[in-house]
C-alpha positions, 0 to 999 in steps of 0.5 A: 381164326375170327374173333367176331365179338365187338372189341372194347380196346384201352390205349396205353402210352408212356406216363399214363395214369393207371387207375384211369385205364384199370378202374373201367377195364375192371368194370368192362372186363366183368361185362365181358364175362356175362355178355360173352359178345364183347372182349377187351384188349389194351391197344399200344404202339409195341407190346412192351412194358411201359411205364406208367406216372408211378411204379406200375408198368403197363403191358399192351395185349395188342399192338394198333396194327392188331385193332384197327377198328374196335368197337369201343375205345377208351383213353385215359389221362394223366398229368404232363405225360399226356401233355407230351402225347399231344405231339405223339403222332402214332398215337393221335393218328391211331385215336383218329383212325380207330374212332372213324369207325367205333360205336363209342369213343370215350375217355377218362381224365385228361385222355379227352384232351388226347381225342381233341387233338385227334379232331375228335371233339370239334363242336362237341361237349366234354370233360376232363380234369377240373384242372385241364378243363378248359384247354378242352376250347383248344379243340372246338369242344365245349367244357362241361363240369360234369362226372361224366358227359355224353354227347351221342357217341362221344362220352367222356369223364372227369379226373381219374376215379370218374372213369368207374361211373363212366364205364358202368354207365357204358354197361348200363348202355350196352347190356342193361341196369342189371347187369351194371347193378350186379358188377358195382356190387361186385366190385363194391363200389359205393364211395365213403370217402373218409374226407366226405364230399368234396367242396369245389369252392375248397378246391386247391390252387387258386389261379391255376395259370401259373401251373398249366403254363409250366405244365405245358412249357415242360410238356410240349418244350419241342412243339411250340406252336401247340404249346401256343396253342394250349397256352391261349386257354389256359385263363 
């Protein structure tokens, strides 16, 4: 049987951050049951558990085999799992197949630097982590310290929690103001942080040099001309 609903798929991998792929699967998931002409799958290499950068393990709906071309795409990120990924050609090469033809490809938290590997960024603006953000020049892209930031197609969003405004302004986009109002209400979403606003001047760490090279040294170990790579932008 066809399923001729335009598929929205979330890519899973070994060490992913959870909360970057739950938080707009949520939000998108609640457009879906409105307006019925989209569904949502989670895309991995195999159908097995996988775990993830805490105790939750992730379980694909569908293999890359099974979603070759979705409508939309959404990869989230993490910390040095996902710098490992870099060197996953499985999954680089199903990013870059799967977005040749996607109306929307999207990303959350470091999962922009898993689309900049796939050749997906060259010459466009994007965003990532505040602390990855400049490894995004790596690829040709332009970093951008913003929530999150579209450039046509392309939409990509800042550390892990930026992935709800993302993914509710990709409801906005796709069905309209109000059913995007309904779900924030639904799932209450209207930030009180008990700290308040963060200070970006206050940000921890100092010279992040020193992190992002160990990072990638415990990363990319086995890859070391893409570590190279990455290691020139790492200020």
């Amino acid at each position: 049987m066809t399923d001729d609903r335009k598929t929205i798929a979330f890519v899973v991998y070994p060490g992913m951050t959870p909360l970057d792929m739950v938080g707009p699967l949520t939000v998108l998931e609640g457009m879906a049951s409105t307006a019925q002409e989209y569904r949502t799958v989670v895309v991995g290499e195999t159908k097995a558990p996988i775990v993830t950068d805490n105790p939750l393990k992730l379980v694909a709906t569908h293999t890359y085999d099974e979603i070759p071309a979705p409508y939309a795409l959404l990869v989230p990120g993490g910390g040095t799992p996902t710098l490992k990924a870099l060197a996953d050609e499985k999954l680089i090469g199903y990013l870059r197949t799967a977005a040749a033809n996607a109306e929307l490809v999207t990303s959350v938290c470091t999962g922009s630097l898993l689309l900049g590997q796939a050749g997906l960024l060259e010459g466009r603006r994007a965003t990532t982590h505040w602390m990855f953000r400049e490894l995004l020049r790596t690829f040709g892209a332009e970093p951008v310290a913003e929530r999150w930031v579209e450039d046509g197609d392309l939409i990509t969003a800042a550390g892990v929690s930026a992935g709800i405004d993302l993914a509710l302004h990709l409801v906005e986009r796709l069905v309209g103001t109000e059913i995007a109002r309904t779900i924030q209400f639904v799932i209450e979403y209207d930030p009180e942080p008990p700290l308040g606003a963060l200070d970006w001047s206050q940000r921890p760490y100092g010279d992040l040099k020193p992190l992002l090279e160990h990072s990638l040294n415990e990363a990319l170990v086995d890859e070391p001309a893409l570590r190279d790579k990455l290691l020139a932008h790492t200020g």
